[in-house]
N, C-alpha and C positions, 0 to 999 in steps of 0.2 A: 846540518851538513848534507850535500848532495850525494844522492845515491849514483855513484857510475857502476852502467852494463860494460863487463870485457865484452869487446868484438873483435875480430880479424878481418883484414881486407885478402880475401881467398883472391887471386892472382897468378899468372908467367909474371916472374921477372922483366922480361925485356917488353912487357905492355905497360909497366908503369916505367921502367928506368931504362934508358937504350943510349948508346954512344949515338946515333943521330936520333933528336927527338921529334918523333911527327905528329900528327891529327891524336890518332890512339894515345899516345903518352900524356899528349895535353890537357888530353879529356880526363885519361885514369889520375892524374896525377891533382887538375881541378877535383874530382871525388872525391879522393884521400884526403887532399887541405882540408875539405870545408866538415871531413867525419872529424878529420882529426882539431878540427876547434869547435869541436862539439865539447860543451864540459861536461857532458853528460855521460861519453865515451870514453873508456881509455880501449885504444886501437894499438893493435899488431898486425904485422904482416904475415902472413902465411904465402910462400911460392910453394906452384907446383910446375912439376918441368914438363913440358908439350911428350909426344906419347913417343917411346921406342919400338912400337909394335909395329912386326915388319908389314903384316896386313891393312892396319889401321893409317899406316904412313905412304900405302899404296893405295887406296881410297881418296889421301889428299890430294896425293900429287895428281890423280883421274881428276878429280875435281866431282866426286862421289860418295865425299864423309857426310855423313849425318850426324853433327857435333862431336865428331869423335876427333881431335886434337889431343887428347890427354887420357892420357890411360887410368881410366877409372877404378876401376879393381887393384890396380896396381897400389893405384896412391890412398885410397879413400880411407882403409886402415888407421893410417899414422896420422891421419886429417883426423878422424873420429878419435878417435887415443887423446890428441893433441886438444879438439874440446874437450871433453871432458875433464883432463886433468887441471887445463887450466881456467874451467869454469864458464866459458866463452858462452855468452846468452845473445850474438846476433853475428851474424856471417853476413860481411859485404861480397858477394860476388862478380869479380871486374870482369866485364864483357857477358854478353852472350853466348860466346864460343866455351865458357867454363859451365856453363850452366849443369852439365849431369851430374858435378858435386852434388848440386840439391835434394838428389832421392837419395842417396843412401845416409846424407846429414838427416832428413828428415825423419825415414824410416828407424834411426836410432834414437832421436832429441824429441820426436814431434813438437807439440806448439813449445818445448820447453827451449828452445832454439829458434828465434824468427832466424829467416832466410829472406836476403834483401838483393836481386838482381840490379846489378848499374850496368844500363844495357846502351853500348855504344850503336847498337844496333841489331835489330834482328839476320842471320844470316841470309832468310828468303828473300827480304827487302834488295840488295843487292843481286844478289841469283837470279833476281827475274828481271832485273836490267836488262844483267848479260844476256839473256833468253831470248828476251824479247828487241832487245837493240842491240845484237852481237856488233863487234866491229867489223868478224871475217864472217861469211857464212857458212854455219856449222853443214856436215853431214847430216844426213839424214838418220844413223842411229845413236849420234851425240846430241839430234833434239829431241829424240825418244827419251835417249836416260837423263837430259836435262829435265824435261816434265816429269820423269818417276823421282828425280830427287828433289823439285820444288816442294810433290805432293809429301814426300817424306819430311821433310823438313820443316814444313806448316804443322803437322802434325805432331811431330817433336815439339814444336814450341809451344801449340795449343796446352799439350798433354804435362810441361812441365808447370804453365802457369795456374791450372787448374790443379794439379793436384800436388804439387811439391813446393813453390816460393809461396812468401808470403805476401810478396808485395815485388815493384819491380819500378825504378828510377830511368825516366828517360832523357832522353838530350832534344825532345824537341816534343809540342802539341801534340803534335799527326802521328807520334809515335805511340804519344799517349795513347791515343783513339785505336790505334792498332791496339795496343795491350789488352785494351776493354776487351777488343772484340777478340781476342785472341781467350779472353775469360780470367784473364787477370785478378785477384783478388782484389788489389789494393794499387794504385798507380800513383804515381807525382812525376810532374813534369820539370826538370832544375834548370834553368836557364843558364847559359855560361855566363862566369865574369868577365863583366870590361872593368878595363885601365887604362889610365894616359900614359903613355909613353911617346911624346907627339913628338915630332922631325921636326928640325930645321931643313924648312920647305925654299924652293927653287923650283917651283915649276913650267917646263916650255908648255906653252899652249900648241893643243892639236897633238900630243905626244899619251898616247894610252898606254895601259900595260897588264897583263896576266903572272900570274903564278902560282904553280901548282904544280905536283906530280901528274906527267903527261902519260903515263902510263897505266894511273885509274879512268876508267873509259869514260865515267860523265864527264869528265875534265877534258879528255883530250875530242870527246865527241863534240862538246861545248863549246869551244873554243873555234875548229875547224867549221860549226855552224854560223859561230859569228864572221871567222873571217871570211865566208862565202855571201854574206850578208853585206858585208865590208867592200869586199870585191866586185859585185853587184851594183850597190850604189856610187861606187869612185868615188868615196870621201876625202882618200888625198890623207887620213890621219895617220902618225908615224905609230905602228904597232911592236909595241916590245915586248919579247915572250920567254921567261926565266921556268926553270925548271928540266929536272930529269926523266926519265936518261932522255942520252942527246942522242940517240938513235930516231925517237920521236919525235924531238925538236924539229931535226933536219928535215923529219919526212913533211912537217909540217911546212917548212921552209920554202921546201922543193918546190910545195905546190901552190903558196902564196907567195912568190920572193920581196915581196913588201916585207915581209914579217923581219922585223932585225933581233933571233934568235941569239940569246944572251949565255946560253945553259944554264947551269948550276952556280949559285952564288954563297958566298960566303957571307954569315951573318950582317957583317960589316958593309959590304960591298951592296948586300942587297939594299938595303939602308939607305945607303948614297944611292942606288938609281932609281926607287921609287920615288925619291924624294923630289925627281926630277918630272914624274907624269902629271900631268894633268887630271888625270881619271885611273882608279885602280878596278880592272872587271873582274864581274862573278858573275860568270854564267854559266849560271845552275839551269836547267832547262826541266829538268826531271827530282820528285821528292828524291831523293836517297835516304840513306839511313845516315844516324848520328845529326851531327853540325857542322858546319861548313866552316872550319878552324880560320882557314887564311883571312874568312871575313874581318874573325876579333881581332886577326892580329892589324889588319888592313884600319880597323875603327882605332886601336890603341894607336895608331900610327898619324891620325885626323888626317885621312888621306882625301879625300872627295872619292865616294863613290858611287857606282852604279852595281846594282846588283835586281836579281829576278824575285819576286814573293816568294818561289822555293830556295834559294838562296838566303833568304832571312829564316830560315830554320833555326829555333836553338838558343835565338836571342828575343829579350825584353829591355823595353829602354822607357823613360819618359821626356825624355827632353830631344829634339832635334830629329832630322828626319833623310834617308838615304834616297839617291833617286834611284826609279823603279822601273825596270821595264820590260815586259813579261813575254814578248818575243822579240826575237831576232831583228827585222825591221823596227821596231821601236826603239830598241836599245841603239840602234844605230845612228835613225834619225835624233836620239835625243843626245846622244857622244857630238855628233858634229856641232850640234846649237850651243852645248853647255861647254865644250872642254875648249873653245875656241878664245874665251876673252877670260884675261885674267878677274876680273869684276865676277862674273861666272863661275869661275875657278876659287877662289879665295871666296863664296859666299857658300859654297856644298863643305869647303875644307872647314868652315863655322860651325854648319849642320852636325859633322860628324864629332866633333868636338866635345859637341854636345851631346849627341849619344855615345859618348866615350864615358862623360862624367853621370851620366842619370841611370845603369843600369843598378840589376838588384845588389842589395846589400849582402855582407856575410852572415848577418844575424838573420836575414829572410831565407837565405835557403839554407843554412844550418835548421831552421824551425820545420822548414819543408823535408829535409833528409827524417829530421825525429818524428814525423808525419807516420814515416814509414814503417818504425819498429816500434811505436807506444800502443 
């Protein structure tokens, strides 16, 4: 008979379960399947609720917390209570942002409790986007305490990997490598799963198309790179642009009027007008943190795509192959040659097909999760 470890997946509620599901949910929720068909696990949930402290919640809103989202002292009590009584020998940790659970679990269980980070991303990895590629330009004493809270927050994470988790699960290679160097114990990289879920396709040749929230800045920087690239060249290709909010849409609009801004679509809806591009983009320009969701959903979809090498973040495949193109003018030049003939078209939509059906198994990265706590 198989010995199962109890674990909890430590957690916010609204990161794994939310009335709109986005990137984070996909991701926590991908974690959880693949612990929870682990038979080696029997899993529970544990929520904890984001912090009430009036100090702590003025910090966020600066944009000046140092993983303080959750009020630690407050909750850690009924957490520690909660192992113990129910035996619990591995603690999933969802996100990054929960991470200071791990000192006071460890300081009470030591090794008798691993501690297992599922890290959508580090919170510096992003911070120095924004720092370094603001959209508006900061003041002059908002980039001062932007640099004291990069240096904090590199620090925060060195210091929890080194001496509090045991190990720490990423969403992509490059994140892996960050871990190491961050001092990491123990690292594994889980690639996300693909599915088919392919369309009944229709598509006009010379008709592209984006989607994404326009209001996280690699996306919306992205995007306004390409269509300045677009603009530039006079390709003449028709550009459809989905996603919220329409305040950024518009601005977007304003300044290309090519762009035939769609806004916000309904599952359904969106469905029928991808169905209709020639080419789905991902122009990722810069690493970020995590994986770039709309990719898998765009491959589950056998769409023809073009996306950047940072942009394939996150995924593993063996079969078929996306087309690639790592700046701006290229991506361009290569949209005009490929999305123009159907022949063209219908042979990238094969490609992706194919990297829909050949990513990894459940039984390979359930093997690679037990990696983590054996």
């Amino acid at each position: 008979m198989m010995n199962t470890r109890k674990a909890i997946f430590l957690t916010n509620k609204n990161e794994l379960h939310s009335d709109v599901t986005g990137g984070v949910q996909l991701c926590s929720q991908e974690f959880h399947n693949i612990i929870e068909s682990d038979e080696e696990i029997n899993l529970s949930d544990y929520y904890v609720p984001y912090t009430r402290d009036i100090i702590q919640r003025i910090l966020v809103r600066c944009h000046f917390e140092n993983y303080s989202v959750f009020d630690i002292k407050k909750e850690s009590a009924a957490l520690i209570d909660y192992i113990s009584k129910e035996n619990i020998t591995v603690v999933f940790i969802n996100m990054a942002s929960t991470v200071r659970f791990a000192k006071p679990i460890k300081q009470k269980f030591g090794d008798g409790v691993k501690i297992v980070l599922l890290s959508h991303g580090n919170n510096s990895g992003d911070f120095l986007h924004l720092i370094t590629k603001p959209i508006k330009k900061p003041f002059r004493l908002r980039k001062w305490f932007s640099k004291v809270r990069l240096g904090r927050l590199i620090s925060t994470e060195a210091e929890y990997r080194v001496n509090w988790l045991d190990s720490v699960v990423t969403l992509s290679e490059t994140e892996k490598q960050i871990e190491n160097w961050f001092g990491a114990k123990k690292t594994t990289f889980l690639p996300r799963l693909l599915y088919k879920d392919f369309l009944h396709r229709n598509p006009t040749p010379g008709r592209i198309g984006f989607v994404g929230r326009l209001d996280h800045p690699p996306n919306f920087q992205g995007v306004l790179i390409l269509l300045a690239e677009m603009a530039r060249q006079n390709t003449g290709l028709q550009f459809r642009l989905v996603g919220a909010p329409n305040a950024y849409g518009m601005k977007i609009k304003q300044q290309f009027p090519f762009v035939e801004y769609l806004g916000e679509l309904s599952d359904q809806n969106l469905e029928k007008e991808v169905a209709t591009w020639s080419f789905f983009l991902n122009p990722v320009w810069w690493y970020s943190t995590g994986a770039s969701t709309k990719l898998g959903r765009a491959i589950s979809w056998g769409l023809p795509i073009i996306t950047t090498t940072a942009g394939m973040r996150g995924y593993e495949w063996r079969k078929g192959s996306l087309l690639v193109a790592d700046t701006p003018g290229d991506m361009v030049i290569k949209l005009t040659l490929e999305s123009q003939t159907m022949e063209r078209i219908k042979y990238w939509s094969e490609q992706t097909e194919l990297v829909a059906s050949s990513g990894p198994d459940q039984i390979e990265l359930i093997n690679r999760i037990r990696a983590t706590y054996e």
